[in-house]
N, CA, C and O atoms as CSV, one atom per row, in Angstrom:
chain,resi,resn,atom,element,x,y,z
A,1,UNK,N,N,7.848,-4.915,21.867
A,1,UNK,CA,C,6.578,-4.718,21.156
A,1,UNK,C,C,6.798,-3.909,19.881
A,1,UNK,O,O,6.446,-4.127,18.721
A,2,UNK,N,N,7.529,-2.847,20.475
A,2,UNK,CA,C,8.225,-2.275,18.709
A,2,UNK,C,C,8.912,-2.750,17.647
A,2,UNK,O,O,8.841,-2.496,16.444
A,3,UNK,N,N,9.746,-3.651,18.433
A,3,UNK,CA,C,10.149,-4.463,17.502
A,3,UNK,C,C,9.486,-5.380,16.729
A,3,UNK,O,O,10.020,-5.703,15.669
A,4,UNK,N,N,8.612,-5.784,16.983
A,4,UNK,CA,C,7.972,-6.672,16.541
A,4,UNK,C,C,6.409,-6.479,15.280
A,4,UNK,O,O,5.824,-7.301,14.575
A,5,UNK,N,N,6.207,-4.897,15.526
A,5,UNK,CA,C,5.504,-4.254,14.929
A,5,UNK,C,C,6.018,-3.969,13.635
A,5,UNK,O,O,5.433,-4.108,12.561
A,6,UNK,N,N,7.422,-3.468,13.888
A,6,UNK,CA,C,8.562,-3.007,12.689
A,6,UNK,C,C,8.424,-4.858,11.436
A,6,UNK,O,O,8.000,-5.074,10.301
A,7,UNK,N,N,9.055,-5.729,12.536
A,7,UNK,CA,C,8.885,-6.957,11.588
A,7,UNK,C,C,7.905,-6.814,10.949
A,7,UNK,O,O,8.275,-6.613,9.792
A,8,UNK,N,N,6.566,-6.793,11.026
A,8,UNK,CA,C,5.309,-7.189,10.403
A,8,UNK,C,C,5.540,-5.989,9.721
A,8,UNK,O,O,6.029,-6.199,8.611
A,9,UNK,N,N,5.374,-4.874,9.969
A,9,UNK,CA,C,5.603,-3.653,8.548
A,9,UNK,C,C,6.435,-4.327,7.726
A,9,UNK,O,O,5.926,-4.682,6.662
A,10,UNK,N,N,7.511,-4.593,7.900
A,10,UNK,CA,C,8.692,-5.241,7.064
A,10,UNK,C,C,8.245,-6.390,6.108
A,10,UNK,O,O,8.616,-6.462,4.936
A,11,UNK,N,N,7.383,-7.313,6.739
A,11,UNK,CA,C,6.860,-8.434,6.147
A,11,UNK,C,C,5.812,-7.871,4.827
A,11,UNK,O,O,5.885,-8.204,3.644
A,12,UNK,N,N,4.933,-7.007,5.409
A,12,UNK,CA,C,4.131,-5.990,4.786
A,12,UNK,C,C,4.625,-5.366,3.405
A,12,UNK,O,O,4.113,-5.561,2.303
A,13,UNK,N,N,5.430,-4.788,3.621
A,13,UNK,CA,C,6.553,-4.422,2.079
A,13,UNK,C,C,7.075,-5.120,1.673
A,13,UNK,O,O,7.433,-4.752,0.554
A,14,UNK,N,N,7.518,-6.372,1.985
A,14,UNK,CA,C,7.818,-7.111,1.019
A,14,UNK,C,C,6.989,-8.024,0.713
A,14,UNK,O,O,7.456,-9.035,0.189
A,15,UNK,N,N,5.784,-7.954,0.904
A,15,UNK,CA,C,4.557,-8.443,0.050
A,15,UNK,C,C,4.363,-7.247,-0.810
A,15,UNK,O,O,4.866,-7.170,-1.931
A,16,UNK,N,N,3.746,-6.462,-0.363
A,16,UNK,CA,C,3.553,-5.484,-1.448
A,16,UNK,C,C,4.894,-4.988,-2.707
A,16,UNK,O,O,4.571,-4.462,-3.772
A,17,UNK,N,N,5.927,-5.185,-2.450
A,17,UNK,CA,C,6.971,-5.201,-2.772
A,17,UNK,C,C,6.763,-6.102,-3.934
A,17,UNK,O,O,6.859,-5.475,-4.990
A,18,UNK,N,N,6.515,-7.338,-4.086
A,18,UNK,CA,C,6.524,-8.572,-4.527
A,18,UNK,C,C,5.615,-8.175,-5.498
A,18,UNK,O,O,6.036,-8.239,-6.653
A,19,UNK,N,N,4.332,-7.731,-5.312
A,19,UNK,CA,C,3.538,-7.601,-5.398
A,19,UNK,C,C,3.245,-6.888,-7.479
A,19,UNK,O,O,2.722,-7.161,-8.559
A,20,UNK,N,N,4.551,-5.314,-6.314
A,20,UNK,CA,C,4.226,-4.436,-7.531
A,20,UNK,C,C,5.259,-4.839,-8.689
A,20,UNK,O,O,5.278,-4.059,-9.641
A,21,UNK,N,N,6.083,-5.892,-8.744
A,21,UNK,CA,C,6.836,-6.515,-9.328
A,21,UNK,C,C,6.311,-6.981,-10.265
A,21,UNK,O,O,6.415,-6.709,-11.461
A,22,UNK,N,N,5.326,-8.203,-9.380
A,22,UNK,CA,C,4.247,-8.912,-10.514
A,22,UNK,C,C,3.513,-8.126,-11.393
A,22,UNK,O,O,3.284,-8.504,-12.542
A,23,UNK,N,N,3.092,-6.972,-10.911
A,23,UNK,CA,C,2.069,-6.180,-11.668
A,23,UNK,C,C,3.088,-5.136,-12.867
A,23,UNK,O,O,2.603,-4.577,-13.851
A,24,UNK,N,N,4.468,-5.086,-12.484
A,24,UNK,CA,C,5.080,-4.334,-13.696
A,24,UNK,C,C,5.469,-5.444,-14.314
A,24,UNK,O,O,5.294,-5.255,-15.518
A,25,UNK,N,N,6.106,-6.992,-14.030
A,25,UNK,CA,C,5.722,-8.165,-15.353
A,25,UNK,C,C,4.930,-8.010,-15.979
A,25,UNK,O,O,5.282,-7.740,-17.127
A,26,UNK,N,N,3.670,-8.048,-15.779
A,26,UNK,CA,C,2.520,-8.391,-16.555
A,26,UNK,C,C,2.166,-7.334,-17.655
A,26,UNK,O,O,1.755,-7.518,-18.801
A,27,UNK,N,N,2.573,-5.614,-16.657
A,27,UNK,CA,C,2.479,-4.847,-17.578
A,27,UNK,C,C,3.201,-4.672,-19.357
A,27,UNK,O,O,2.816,-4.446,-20.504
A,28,UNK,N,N,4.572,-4.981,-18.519
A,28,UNK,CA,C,5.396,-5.383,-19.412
A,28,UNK,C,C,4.779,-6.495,-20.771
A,28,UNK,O,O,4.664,-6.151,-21.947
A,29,UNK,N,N,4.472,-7.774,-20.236
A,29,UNK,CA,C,3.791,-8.446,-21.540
A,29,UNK,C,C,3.171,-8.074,-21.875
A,29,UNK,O,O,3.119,-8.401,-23.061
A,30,UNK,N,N,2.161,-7.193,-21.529
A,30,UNK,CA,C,0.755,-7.041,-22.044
A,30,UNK,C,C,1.373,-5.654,-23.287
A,30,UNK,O,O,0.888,-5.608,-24.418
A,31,UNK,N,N,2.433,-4.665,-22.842
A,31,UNK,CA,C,2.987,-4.026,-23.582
A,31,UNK,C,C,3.068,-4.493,-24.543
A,31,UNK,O,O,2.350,-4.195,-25.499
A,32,UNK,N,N,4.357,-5.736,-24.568
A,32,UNK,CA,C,5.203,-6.595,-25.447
A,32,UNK,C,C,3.541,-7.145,-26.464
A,32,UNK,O,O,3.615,-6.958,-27.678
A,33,UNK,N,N,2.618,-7.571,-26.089
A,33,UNK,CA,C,1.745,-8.267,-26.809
A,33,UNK,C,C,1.024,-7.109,-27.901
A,33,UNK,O,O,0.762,-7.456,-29.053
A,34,UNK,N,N,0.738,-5.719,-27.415
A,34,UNK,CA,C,0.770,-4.678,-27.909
A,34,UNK,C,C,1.703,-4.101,-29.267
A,34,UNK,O,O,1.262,-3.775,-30.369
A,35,UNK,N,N,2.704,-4.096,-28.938
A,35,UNK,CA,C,3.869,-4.136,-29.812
A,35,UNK,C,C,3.540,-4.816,-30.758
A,35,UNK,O,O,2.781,-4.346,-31.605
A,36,UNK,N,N,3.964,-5.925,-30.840
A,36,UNK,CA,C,3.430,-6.700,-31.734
A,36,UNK,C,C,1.631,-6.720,-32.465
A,36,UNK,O,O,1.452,-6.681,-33.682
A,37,UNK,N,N,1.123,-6.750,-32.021
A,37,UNK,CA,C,-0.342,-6.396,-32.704
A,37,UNK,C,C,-0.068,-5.775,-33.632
A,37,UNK,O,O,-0.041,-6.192,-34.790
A,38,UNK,N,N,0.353,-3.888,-32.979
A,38,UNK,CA,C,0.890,-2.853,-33.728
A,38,UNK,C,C,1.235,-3.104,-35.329
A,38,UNK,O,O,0.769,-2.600,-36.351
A,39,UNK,N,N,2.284,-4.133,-35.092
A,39,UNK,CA,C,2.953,-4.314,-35.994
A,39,UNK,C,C,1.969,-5.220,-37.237
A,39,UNK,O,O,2.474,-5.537,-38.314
């Protein structure tokens, strides 16, 4: 049963994992699109 709890946490972070990835891409362009304006 513990074990199996641990999996799903596990599954859990690497969604969220995934997650905060996507959200520092995007930050990133939206930077990059910034930059440029700037300019």
């Amino acid at each position: 049963m513990i074990s199996y709890q641990l999996s799903v946490i596990s599954d859990q972070l690497s969604v969220i994992s995934y997650q905060l990835s996507v959200i520092s891409y995007q930050l990133s362009v939206i930077s990059y699109q910034l930059s440029v304006i700037s300019d």
